[in-house]
Each structure stands twice: as structure tokens, then as C-alpha cells.
NULUM-849153 format. One record per residue (C-alpha): x, y, z; residue number from 1. Coordinates in steps of 0.02 Angstrom, whole numbers, plus 32768, in hexadecimal, padded with zeros to 4 digits. Layout:
N
<dovex><xx>X</xx><yy>Y</yy><zz>Z</zz><n>NUM</n></dovex>
...
! end
This chain:
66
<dovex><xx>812D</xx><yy>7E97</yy><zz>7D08</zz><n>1</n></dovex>
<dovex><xx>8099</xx><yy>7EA1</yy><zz>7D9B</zz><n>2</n></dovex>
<dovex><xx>80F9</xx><yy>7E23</yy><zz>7DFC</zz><n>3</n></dovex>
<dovex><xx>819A</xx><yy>7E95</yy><zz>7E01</zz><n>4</n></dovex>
<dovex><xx>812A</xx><yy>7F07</yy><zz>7E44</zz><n>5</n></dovex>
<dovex><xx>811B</xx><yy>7EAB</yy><zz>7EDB</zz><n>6</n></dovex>
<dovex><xx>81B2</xx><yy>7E40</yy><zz>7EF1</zz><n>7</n></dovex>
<dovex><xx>8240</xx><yy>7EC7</yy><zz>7ECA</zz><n>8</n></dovex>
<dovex><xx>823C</xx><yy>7F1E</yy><zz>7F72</zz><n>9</n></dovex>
<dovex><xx>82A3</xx><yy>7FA7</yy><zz>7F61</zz><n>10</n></dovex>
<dovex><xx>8253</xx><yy>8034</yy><zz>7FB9</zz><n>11</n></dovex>
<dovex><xx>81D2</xx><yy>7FBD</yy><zz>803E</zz><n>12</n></dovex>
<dovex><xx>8126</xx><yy>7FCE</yy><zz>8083</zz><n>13</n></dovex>
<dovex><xx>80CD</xx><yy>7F42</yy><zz>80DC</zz><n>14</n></dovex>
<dovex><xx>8014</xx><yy>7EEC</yy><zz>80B7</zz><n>15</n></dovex>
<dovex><xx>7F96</xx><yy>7E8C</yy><zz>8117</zz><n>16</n></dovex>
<dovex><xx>7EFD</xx><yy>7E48</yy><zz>810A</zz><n>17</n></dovex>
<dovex><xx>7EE0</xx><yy>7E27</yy><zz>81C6</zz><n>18</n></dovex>
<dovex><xx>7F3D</xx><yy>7EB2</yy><zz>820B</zz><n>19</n></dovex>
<dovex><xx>7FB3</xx><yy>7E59</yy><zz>8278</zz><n>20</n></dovex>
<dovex><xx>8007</xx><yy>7DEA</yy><zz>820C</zz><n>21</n></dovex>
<dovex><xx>808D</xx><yy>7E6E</yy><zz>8193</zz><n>22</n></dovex>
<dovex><xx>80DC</xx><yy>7E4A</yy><zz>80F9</zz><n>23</n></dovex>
<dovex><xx>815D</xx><yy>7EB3</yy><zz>808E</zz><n>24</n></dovex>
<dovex><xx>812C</xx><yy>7ED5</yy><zz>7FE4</zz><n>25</n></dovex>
<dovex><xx>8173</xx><yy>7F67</yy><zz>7F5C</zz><n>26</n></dovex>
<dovex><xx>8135</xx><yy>801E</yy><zz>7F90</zz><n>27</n></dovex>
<dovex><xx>8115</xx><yy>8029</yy><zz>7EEC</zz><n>28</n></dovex>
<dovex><xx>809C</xx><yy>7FA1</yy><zz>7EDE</zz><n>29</n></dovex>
<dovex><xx>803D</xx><yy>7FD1</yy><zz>7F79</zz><n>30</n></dovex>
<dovex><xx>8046</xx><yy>8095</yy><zz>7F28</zz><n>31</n></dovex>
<dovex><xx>7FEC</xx><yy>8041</yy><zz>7E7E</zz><n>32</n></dovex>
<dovex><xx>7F76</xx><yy>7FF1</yy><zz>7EF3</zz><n>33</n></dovex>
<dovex><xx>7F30</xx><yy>808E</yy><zz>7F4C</zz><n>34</n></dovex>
<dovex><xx>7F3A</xx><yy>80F2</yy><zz>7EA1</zz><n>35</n></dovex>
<dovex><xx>7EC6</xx><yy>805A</yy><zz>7E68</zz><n>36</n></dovex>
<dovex><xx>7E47</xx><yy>8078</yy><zz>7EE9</zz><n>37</n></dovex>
<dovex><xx>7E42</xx><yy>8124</yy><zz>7F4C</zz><n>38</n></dovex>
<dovex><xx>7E5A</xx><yy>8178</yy><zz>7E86</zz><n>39</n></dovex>
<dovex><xx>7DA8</xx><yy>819E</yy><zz>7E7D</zz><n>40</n></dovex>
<dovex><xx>7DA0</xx><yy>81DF</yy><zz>7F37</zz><n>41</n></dovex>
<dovex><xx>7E11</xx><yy>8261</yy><zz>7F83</zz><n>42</n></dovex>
<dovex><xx>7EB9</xx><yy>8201</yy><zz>7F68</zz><n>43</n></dovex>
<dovex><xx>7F30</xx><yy>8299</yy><zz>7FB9</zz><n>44</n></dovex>
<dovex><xx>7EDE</xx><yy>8284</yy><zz>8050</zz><n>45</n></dovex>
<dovex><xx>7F00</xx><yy>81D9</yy><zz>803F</zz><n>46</n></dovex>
<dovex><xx>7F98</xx><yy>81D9</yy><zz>8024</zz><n>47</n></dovex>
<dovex><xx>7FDB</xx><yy>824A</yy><zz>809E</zz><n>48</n></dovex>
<dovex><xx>7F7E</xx><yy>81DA</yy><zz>812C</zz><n>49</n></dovex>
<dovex><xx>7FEA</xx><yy>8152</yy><zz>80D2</zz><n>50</n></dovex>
<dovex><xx>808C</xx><yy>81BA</yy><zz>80D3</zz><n>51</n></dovex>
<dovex><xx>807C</xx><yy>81F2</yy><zz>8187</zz><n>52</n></dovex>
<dovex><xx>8094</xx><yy>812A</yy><zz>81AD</zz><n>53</n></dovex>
<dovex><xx>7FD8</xx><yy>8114</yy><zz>81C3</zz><n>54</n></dovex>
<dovex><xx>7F60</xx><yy>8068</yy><zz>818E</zz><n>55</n></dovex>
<dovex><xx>7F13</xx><yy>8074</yy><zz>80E2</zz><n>56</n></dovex>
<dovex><xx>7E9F</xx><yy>8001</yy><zz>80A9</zz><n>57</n></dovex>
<dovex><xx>7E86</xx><yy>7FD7</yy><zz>7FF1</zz><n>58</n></dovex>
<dovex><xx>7DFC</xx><yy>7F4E</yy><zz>7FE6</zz><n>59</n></dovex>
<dovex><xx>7E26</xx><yy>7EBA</yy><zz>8048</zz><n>60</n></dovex>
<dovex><xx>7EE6</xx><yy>7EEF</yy><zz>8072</zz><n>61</n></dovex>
<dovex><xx>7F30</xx><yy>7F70</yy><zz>80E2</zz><n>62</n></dovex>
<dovex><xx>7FD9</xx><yy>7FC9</yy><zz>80B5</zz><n>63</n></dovex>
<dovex><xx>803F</xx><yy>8025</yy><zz>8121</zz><n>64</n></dovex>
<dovex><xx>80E2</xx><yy>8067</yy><zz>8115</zz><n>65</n></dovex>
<dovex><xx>8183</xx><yy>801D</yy><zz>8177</zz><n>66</n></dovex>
! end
């Protein structure tokens, strides 16, 4: 089940751990991922820096939107 997260990539963000090399994983993975992590901080703020096409790191990757 996790690994349909991230390989059916219907609606697309991209990841990076170096922040010039992009890959295209599920939005809905990289969506789980910030949940995960910003949930204890303010996440709407977080998410709207997300949704406005903006870098988001979670740990020791950085999502983005396409």
C-alpha cells in the first residue's frame, strides 16, 4: 500500500534531496509526508508556501510542486 503511494503518480509533485536533481513522485505521498512532519507546527502555513509552488522541506527531502 505505502509504495502506491509513491509510484501511482496521478496528480505529481517532485522531491530532492540535493535540490537540483528532481524526481516525480504521487502528490499524495509528498502531502502524507508534510502532514507527517509540519503536523505539530503550523501546517496551513505550510502548506500554502507548498501550494503557491514554493520548496518545502520535510527532513532530509524537499518537495515542490510541478
Amino acid at each position: 500500500m505505502k509504495s502506491e503511494l509513491f509510484t501511482n503518480l496521478y496528480d505529481i509533485t517532485k522531491c530532492s534531496v540535493d535540490g537540483k536533481n528532481w524526481y516525480e513522485i504521487s502528490e499524495i505521498a509528498a502531502l502524507c509526508c508534510i502532514n507527517n512532519h509540519y503536523a505539530p507546527k503550523d501546517l496551513d502555513s505550510v502548506l500554502q508556501h507548498y501550494n503557491k509552488g514554493h520548496i518545502v522541506p520535510v527532513e532530509y527531502v524537499l518537495y515542490k510542486k510541478v
